[in-house]
Jmol script that loads the backbone (N, CA, C; Angstrom):
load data "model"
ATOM      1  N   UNK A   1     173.996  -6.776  83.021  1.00  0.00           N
ATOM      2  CA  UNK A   1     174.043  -5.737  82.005  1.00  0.00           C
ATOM      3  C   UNK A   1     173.481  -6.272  80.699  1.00  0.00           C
ATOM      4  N   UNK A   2     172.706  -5.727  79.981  1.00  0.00           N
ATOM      5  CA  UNK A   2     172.265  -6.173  79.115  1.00  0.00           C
ATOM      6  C   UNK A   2     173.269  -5.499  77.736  1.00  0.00           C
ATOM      7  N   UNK A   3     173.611  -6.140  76.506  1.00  0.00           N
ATOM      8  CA  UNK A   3     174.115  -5.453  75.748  1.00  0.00           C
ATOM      9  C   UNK A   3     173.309  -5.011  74.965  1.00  0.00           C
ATOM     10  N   UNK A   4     173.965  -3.684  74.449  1.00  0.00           N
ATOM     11  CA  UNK A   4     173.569  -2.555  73.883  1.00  0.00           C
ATOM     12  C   UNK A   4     173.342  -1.157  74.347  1.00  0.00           C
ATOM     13  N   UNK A   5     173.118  -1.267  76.166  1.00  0.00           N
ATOM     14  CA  UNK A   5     172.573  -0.583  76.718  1.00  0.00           C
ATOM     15  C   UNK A   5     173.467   0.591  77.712  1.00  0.00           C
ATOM     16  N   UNK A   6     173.973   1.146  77.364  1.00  0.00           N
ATOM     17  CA  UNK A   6     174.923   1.828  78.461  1.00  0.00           C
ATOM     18  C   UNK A   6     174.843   1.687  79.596  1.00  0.00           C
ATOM     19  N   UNK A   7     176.237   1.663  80.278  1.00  0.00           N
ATOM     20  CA  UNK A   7     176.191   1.157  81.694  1.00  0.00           C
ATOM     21  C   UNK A   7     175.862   1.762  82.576  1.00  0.00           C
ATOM     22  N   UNK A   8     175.206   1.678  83.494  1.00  0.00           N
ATOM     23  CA  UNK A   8     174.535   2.380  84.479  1.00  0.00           C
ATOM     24  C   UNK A   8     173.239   3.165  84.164  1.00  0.00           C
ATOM     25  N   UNK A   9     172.947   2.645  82.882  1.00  0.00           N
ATOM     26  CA  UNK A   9     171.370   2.891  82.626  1.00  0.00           C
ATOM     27  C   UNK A   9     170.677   2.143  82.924  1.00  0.00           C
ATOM     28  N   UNK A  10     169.622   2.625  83.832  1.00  0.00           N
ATOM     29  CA  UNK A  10     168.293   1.235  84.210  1.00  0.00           C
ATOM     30  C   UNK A  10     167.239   1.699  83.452  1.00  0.00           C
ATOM     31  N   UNK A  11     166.663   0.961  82.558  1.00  0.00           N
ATOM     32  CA  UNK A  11     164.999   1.990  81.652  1.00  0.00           C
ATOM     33  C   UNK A  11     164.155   0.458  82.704  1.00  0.00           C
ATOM     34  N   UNK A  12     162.561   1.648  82.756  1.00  0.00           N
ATOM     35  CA  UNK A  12     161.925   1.041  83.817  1.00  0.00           C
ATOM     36  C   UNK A  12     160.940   1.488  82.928  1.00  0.00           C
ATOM     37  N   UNK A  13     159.978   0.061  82.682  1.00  0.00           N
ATOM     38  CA  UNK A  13     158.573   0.834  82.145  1.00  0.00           C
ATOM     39  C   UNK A  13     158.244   1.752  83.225  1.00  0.00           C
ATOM     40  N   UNK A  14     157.141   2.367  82.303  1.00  0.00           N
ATOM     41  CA  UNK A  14     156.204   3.092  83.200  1.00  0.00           C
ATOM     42  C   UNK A  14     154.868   2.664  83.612  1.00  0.00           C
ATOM     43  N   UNK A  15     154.120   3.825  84.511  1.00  0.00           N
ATOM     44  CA  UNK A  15     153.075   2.954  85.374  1.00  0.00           C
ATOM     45  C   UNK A  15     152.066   3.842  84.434  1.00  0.00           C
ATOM     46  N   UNK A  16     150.945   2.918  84.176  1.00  0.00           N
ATOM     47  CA  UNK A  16     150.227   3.265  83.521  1.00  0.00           C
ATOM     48  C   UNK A  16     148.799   4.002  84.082  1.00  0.00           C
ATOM     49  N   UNK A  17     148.118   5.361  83.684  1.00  0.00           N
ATOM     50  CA  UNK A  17     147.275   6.565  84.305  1.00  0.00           C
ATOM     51  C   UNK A  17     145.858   5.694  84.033  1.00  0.00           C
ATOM     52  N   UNK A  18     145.177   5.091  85.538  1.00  0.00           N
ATOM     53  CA  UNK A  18     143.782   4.483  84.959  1.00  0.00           C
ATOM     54  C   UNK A  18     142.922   5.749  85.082  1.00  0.00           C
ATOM     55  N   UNK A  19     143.277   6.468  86.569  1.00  0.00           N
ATOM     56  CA  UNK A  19     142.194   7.509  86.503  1.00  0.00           C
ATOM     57  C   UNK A  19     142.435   9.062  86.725  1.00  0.00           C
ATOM     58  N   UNK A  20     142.263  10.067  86.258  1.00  0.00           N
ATOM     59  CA  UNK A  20     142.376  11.602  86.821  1.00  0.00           C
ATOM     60  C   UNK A  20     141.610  11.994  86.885  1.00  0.00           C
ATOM     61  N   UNK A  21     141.136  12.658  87.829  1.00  0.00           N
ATOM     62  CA  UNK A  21     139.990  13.319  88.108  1.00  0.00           C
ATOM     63  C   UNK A  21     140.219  14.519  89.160  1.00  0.00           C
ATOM     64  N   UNK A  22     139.869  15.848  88.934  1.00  0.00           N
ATOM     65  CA  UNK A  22     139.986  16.627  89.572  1.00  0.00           C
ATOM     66  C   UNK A  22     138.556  17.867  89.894  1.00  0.00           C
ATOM     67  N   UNK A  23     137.627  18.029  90.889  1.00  0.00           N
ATOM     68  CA  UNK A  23     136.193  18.638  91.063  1.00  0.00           C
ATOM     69  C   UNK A  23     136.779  19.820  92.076  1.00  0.00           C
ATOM     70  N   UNK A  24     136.844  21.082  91.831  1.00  0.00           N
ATOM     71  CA  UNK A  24     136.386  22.080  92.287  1.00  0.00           C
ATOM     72  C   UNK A  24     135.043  22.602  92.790  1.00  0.00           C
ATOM     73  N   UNK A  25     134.769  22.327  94.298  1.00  0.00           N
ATOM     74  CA  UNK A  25     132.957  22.536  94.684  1.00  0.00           C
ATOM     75  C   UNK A  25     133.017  23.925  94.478  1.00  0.00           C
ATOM     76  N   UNK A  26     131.770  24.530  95.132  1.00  0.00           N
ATOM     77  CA  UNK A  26     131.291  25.770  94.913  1.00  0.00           C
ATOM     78  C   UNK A  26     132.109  26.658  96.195  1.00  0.00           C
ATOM     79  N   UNK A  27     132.109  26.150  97.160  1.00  0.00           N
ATOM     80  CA  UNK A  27     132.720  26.321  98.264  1.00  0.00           C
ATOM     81  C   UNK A  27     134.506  26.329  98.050  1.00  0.00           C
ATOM     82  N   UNK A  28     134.304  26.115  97.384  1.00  0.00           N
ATOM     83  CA  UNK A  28     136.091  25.986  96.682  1.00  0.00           C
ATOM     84  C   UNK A  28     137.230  24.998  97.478  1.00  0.00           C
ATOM     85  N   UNK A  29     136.620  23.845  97.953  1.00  0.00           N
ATOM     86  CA  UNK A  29     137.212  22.526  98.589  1.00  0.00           C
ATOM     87  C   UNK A  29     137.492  22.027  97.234  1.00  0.00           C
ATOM     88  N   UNK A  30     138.233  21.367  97.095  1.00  0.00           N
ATOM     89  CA  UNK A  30     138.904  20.184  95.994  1.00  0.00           C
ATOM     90  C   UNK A  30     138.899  19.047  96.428  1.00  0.00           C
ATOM     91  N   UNK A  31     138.364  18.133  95.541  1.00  0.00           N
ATOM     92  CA  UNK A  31     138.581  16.854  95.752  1.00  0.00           C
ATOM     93  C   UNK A  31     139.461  16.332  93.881  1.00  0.00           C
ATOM     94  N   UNK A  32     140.532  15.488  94.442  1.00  0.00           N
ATOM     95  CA  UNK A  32     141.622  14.585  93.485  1.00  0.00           C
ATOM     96  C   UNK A  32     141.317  13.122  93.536  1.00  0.00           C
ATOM     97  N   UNK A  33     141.497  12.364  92.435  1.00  0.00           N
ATOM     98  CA  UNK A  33     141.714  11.377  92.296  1.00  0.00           C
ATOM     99  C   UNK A  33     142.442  11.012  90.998  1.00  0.00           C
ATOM    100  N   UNK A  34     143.738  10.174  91.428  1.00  0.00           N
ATOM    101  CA  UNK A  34     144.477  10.119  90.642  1.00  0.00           C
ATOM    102  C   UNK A  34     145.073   8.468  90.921  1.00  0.00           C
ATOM    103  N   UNK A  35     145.050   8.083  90.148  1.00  0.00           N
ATOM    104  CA  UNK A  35     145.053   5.974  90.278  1.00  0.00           C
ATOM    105  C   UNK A  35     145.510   5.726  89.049  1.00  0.00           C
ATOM    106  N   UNK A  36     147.162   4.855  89.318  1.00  0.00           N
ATOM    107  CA  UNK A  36     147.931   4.459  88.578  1.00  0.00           C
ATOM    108  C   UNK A  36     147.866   2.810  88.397  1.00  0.00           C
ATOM    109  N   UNK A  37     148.057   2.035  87.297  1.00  0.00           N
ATOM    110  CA  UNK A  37     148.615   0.711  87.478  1.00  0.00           C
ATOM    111  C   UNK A  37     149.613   0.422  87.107  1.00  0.00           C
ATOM    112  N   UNK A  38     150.546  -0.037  87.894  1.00  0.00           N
ATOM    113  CA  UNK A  38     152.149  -0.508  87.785  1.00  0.00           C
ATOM    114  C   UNK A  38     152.631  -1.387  87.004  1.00  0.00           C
ATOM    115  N   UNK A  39     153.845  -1.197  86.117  1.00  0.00           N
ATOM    116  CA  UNK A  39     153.868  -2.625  85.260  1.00  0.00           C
ATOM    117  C   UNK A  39     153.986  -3.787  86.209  1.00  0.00           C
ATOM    118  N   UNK A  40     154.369  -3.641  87.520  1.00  0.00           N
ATOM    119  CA  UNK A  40     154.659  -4.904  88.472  1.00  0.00           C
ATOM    120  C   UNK A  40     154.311  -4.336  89.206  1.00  0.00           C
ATOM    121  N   UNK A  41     153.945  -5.591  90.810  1.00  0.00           N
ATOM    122  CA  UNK A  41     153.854  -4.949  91.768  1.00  0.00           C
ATOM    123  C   UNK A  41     155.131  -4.699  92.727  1.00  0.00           C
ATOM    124  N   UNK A  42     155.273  -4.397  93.630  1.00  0.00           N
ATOM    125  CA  UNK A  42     156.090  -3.862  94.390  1.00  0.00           C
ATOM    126  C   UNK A  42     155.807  -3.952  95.746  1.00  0.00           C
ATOM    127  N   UNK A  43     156.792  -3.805  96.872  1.00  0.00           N
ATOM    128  CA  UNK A  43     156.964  -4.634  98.367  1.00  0.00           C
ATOM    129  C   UNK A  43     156.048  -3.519  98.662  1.00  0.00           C
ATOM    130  N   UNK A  44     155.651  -2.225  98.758  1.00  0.00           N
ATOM    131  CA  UNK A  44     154.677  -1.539  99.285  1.00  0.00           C
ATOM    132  C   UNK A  44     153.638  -1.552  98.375  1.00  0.00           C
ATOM    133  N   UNK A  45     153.350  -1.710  96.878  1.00  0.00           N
ATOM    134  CA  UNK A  45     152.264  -1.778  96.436  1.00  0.00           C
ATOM    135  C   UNK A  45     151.778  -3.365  96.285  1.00  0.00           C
ATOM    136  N   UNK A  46     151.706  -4.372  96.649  1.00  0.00           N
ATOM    137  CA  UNK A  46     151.635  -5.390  96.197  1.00  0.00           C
ATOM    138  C   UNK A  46     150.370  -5.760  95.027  1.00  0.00           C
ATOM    139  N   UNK A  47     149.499  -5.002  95.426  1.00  0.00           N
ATOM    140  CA  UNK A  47     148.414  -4.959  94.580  1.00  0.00           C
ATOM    141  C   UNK A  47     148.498  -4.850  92.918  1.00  0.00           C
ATOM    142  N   UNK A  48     149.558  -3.657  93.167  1.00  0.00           N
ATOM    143  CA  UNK A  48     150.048  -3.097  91.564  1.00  0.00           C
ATOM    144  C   UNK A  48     149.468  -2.213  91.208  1.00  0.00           C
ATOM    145  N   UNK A  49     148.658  -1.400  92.054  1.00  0.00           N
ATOM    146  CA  UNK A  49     147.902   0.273  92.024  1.00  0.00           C
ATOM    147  C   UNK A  49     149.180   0.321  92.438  1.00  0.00           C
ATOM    148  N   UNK A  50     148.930   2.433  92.584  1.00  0.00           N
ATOM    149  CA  UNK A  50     149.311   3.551  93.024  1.00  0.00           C
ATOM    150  C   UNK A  50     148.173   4.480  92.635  1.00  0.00           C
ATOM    151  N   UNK A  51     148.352   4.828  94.237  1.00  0.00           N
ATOM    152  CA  UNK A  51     147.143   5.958  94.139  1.00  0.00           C
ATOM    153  C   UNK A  51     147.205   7.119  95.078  1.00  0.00           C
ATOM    154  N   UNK A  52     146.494   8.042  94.648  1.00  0.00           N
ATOM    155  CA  UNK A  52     146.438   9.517  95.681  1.00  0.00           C
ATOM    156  C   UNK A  52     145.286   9.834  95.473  1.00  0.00           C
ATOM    157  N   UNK A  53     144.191  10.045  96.555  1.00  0.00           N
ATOM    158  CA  UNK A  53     142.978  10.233  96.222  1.00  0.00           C
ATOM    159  C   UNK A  53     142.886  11.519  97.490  1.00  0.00           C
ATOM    160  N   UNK A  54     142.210  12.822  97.311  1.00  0.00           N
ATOM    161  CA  UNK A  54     142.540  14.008  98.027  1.00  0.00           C
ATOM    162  C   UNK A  54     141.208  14.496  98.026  1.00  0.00           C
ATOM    163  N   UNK A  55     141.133  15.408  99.294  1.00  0.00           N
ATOM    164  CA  UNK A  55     139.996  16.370  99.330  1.00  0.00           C
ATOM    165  C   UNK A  55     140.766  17.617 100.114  1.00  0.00           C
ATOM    166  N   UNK A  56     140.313  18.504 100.079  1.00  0.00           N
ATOM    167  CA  UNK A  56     140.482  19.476 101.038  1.00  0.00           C
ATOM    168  C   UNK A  56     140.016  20.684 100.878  1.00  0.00           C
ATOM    169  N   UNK A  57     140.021  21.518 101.732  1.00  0.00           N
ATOM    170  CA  UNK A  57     139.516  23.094 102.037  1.00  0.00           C
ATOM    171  C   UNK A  57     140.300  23.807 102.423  1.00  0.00           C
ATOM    172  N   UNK A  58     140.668  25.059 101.583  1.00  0.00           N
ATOM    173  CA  UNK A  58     141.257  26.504 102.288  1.00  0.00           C
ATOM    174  C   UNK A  58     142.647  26.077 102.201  1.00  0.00           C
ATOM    175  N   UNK A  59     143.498  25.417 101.528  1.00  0.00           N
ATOM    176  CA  UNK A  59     144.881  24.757 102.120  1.00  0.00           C
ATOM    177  C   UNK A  59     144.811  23.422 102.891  1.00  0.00           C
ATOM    178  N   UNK A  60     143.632  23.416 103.631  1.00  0.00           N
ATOM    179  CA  UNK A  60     144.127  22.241 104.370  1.00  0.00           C
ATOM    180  C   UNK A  60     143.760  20.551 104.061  1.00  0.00           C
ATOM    181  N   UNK A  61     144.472  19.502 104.208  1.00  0.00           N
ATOM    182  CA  UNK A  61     144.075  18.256 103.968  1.00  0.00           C
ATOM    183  C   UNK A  61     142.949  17.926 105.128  1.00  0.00           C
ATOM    184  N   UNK A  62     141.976  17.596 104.479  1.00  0.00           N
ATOM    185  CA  UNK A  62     140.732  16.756 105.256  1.00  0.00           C
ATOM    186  C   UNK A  62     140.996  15.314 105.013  1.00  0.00           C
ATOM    187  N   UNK A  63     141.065  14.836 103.587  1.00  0.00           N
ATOM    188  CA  UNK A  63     141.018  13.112 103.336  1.00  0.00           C
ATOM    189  C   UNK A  63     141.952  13.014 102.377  1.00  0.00           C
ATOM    190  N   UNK A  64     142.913  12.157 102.805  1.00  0.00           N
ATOM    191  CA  UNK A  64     143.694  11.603 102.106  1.00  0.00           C
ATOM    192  C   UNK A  64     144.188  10.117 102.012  1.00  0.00           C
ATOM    193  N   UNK A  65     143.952   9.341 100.998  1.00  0.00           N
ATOM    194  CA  UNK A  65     144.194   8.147 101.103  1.00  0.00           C
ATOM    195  C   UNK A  65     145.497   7.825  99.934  1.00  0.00           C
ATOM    196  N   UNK A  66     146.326   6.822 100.315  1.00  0.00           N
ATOM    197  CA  UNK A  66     147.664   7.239  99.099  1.00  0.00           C
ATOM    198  C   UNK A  66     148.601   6.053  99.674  1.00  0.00           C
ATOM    199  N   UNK A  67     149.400   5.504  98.601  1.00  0.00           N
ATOM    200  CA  UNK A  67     150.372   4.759  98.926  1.00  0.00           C
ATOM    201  C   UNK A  67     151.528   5.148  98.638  1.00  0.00           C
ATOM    202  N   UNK A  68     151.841   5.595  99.250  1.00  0.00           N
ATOM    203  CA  UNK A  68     153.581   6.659  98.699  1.00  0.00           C
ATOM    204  C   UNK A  68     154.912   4.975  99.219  1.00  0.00           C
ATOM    205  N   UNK A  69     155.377   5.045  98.323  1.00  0.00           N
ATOM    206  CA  UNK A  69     156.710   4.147  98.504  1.00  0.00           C
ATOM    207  C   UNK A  69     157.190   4.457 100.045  1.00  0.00           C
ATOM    208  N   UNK A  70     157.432   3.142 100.858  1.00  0.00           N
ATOM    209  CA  UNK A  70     158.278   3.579 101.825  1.00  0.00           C
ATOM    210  C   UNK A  70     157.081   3.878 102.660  1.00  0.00           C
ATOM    211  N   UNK A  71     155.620   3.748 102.869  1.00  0.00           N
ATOM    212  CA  UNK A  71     154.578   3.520 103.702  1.00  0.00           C
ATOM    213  C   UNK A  71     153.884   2.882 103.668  1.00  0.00           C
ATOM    214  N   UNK A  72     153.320   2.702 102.083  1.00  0.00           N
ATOM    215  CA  UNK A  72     152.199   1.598 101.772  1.00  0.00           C
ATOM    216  C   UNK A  72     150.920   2.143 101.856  1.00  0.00           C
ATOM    217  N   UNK A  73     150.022   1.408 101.476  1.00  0.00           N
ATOM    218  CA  UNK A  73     148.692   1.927 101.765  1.00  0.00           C
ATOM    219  C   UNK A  73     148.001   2.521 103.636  1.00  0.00           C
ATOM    220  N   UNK A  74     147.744   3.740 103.162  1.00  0.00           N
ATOM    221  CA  UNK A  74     147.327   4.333 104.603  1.00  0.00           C
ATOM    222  C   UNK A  74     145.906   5.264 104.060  1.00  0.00           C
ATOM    223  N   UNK A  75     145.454   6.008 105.032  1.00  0.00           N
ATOM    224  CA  UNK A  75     145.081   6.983 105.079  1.00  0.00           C
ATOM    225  C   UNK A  75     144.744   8.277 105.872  1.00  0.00           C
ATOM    226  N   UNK A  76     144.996   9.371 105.605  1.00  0.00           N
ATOM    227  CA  UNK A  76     145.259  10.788 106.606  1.00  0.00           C
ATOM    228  C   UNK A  76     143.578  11.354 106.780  1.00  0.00           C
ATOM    229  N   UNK A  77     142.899  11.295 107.731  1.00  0.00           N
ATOM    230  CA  UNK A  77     141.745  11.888 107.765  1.00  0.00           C
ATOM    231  C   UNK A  77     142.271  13.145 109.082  1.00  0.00           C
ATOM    232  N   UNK A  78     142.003  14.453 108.472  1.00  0.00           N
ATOM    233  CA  UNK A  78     142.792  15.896 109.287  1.00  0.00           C
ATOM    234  C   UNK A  78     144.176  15.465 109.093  1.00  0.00           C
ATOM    235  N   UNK A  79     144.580  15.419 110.860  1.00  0.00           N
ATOM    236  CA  UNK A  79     145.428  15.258 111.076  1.00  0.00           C
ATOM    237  C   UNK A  79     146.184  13.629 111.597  1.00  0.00           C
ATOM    238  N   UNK A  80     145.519  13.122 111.603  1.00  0.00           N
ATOM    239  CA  UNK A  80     145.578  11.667 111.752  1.00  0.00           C
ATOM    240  C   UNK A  80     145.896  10.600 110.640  1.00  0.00           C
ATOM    241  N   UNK A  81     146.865   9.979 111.070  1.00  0.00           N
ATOM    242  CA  UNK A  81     147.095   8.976 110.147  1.00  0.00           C
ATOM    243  C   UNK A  81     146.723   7.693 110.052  1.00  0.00           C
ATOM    244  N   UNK A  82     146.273   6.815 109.204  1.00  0.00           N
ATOM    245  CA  UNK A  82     146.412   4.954 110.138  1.00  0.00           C
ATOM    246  C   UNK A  82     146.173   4.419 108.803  1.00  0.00           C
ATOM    247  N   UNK A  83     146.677   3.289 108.982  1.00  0.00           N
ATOM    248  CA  UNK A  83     146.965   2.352 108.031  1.00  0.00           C
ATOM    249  C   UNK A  83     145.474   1.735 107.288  1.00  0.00           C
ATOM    250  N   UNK A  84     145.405   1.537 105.814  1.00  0.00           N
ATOM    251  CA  UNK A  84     144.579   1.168 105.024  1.00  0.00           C
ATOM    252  C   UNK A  84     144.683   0.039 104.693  1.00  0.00           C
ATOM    253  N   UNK A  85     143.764  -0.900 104.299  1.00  0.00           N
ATOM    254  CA  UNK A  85     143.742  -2.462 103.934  1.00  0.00           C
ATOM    255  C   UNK A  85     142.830  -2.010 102.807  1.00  0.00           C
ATOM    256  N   UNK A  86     143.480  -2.308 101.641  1.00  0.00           N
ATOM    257  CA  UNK A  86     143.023  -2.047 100.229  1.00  0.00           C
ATOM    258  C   UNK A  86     142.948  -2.917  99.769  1.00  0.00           C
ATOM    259  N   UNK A  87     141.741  -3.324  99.022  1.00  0.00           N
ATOM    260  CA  UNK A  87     140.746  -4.273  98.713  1.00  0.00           C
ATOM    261  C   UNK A  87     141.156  -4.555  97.023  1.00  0.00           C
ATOM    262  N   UNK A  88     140.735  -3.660  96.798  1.00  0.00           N
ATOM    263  CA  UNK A  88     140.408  -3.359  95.478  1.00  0.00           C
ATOM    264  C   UNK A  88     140.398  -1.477  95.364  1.00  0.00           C
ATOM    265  N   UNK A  89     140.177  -1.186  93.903  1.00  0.00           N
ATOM    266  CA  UNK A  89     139.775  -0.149  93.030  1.00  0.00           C
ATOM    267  C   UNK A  89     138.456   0.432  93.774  1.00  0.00           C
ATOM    268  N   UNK A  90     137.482  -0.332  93.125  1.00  0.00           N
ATOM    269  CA  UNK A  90     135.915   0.174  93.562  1.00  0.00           C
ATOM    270  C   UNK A  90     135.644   0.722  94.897  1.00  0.00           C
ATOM    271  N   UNK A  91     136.943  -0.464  95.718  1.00  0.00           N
ATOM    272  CA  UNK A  91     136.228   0.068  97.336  1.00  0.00           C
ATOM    273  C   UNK A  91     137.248   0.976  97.892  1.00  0.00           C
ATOM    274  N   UNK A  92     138.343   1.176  97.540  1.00  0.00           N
ATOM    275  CA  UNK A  92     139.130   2.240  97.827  1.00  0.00           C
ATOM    276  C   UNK A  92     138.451   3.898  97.414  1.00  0.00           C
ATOM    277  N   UNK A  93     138.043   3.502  96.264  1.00  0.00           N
ATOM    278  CA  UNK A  93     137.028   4.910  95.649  1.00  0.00           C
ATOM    279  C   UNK A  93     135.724   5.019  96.410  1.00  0.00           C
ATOM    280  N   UNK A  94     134.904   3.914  96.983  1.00  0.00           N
ATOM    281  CA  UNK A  94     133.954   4.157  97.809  1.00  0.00           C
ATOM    282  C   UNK A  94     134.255   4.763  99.147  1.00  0.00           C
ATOM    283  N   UNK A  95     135.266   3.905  99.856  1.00  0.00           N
ATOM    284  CA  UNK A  95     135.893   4.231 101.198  1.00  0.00           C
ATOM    285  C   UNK A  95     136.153   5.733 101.443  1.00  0.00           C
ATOM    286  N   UNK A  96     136.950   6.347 100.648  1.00  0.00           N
ATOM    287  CA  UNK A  96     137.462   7.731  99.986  1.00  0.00           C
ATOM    288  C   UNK A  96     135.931   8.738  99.934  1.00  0.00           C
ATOM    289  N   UNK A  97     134.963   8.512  99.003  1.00  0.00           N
ATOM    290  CA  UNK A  97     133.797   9.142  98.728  1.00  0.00           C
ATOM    291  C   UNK A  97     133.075   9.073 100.312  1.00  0.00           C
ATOM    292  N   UNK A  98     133.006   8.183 100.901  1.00  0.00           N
ATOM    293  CA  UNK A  98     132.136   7.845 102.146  1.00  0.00           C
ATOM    294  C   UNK A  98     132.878   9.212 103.189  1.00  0.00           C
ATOM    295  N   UNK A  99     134.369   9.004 102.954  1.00  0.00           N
ATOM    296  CA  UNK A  99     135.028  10.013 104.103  1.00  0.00           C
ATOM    297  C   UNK A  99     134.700  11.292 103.832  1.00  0.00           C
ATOM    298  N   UNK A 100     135.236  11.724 102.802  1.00  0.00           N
ATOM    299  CA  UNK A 100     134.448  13.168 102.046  1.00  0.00           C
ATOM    300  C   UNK A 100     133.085  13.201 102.042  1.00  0.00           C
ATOM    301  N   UNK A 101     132.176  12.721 101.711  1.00  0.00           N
ATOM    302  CA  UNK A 101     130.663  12.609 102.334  1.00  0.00           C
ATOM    303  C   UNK A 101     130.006  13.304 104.396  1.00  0.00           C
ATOM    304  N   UNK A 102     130.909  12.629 104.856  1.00  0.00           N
ATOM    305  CA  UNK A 102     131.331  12.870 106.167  1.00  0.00           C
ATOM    306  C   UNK A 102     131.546  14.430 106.465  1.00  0.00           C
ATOM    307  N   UNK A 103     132.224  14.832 105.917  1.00  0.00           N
ATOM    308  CA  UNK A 103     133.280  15.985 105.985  1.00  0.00           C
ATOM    309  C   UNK A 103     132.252  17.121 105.604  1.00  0.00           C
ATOM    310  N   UNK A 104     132.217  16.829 104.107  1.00  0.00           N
ATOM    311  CA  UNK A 104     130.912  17.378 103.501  1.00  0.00           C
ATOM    312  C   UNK A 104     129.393  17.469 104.130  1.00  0.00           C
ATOM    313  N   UNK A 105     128.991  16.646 105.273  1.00  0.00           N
ATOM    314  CA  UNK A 105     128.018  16.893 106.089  1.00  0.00           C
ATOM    315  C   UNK A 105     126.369  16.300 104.939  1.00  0.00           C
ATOM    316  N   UNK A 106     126.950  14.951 104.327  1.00  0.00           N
ATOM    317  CA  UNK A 106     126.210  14.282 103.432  1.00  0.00           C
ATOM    318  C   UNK A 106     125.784  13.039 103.669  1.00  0.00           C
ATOM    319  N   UNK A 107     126.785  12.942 105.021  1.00  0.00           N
ATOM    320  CA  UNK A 107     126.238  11.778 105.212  1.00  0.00           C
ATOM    321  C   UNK A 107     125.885  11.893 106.847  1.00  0.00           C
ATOM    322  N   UNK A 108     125.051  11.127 107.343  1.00  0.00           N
ATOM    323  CA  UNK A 108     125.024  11.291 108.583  1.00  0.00           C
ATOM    324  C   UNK A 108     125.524   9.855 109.678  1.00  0.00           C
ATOM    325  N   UNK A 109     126.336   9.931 110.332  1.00  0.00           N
ATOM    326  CA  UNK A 109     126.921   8.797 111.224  1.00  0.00           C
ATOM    327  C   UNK A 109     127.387   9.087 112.306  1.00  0.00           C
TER     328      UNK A 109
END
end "model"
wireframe off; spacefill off
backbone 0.3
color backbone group
């Protein structure tokens, strides 16, 4: 307990907003990106991001990449889930753009 502080209060910094970004296409799919840095890291973030990076059409999720507490880094392409090995910033945002590219019929593979 620290004094001064009432008991059973925990104050927790906060995680700090590196990126928001939100694109409405013409087609009216959405793509999100939203990337936090943590004052610490944490047993599922070890990195010290948090992130949610989104696309989708009509309601539905096409690409989703995200580390929600209690999973860790993954990513949802449709309906499928599987686990992500996150590098870094740059290549998580490339990885993400490459899948939506895909989807979008921009890229060919």
């Amino acid at each position: 307990m620290w004094p001064g502080l009432p008991y059973g209060i925990i104050y927790h910094m906060k995680a700090r907003l590196v990126l928001k970004e939100k694109f409405t296409y013409k087609d009216g799919s959405i793509l999100e990106l939203v990337i936090w840095k943590l004052p610490e890291p944490d047993t599922f973030r070890p990195h010290g991001i948090k992130y949610r990076l989104f696309y989708g059409s009509h309601g539905n999720c096409l690409v989703r990449y995200d580390n929600e507490k209690g999973k860790g880094d993954h990513r949802h392409i449709k309906d499928q889930e599987e686990p992500y090995e996150f590098e870094n910033v740059e290549k998580l945002i490339a990885d993400f753009k490459h899948e939506v590219e895909k989807f979008r019929g921009e890229r060919n593979e």
